[in-house]
N, C-alpha and C positions, 0 to 999 in steps of 0.2 A: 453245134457239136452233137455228136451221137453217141448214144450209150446201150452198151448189148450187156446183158444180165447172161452170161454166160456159163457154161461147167467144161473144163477142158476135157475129162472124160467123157463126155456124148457128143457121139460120131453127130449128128445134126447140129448141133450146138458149132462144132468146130467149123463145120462147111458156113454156118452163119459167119460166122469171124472170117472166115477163108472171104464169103463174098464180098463183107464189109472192107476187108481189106484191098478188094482189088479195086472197090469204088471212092475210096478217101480214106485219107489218115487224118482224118478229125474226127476223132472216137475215143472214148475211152470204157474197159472194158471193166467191169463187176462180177468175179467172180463167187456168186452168189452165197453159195456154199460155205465159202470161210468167211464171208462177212453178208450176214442173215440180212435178210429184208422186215422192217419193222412193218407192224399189222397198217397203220398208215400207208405205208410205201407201196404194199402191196397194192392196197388198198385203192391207192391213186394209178397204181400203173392197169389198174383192171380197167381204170373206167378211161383210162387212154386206147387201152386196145378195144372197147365196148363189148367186155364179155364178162358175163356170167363166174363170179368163183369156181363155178362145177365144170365149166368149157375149157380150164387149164389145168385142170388134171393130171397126170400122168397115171392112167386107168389098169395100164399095163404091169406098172408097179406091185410086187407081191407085198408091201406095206399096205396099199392102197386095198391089195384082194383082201389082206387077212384082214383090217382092222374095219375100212371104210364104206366097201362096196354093199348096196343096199340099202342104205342107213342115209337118213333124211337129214341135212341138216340145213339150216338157213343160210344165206350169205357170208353173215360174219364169221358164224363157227368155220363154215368152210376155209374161209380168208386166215383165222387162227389155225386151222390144221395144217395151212398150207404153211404159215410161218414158223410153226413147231416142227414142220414135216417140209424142209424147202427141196429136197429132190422130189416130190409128187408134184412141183411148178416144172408145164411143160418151157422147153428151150428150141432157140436162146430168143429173149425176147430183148428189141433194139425198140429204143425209143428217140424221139428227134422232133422237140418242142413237144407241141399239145398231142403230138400222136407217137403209138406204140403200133406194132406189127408180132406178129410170132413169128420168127423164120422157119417155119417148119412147110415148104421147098426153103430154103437160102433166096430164093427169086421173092418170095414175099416181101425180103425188104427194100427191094424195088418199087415200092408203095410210097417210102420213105426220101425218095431222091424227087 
């Protein structure tokens, strides 16, 4: 089974789901947002996709400009702002066993089949 950590308001997010859907319906979908990811989860889903707290970012984010950008933090704080702050988690992110992917083309989770 697959799971996409999803936001139905982001256009990239949606095309993730749109891809997911055209290659299997064994999925189920997480939308993140109304039910938060504990600092664990994140935690573990970072070191599924092998990146960095600071490489899932959403940098674009005016939360991200006013509060964060500049400003050094270690792993964990970041993994904590990310879970106090879960729209600055780029999307949508599909996981499928030991490994995660970012959909960000939608073809990325082509990784995953």
């Amino acid at each position: 089974m697959y799971t996409i950590y999803h936001n139905p308001r982001c256009k990239k997010s949606r095309a993730g789901l749109q891809y997911l859907q055209e290659k299997t319906s064994d999925f189920k979908v997480v939308e993140y947002l109304k039910d938060p990811l504990t600092f664990d989860q994140l935690k573990d889903l970072l070191m599924r996709l092998n990146k960095k707290p600071q490489e899932m970012i959403r940098t674009q984010e005016t939360m991200y400009k006013q509060n964060f950008k500049g400003k050094n933090f270690h792993d964990d704080e970041w993994i904590q702002i990310m879970v106090e702050n879960p729209k600055l988690i780029k999307r949508p992110i599909v996981v499928k066993g030991s490994k995660a992917v970012w959909g960000d083309p939608a073809e990325e989770i082509g990784q995953l089949f």
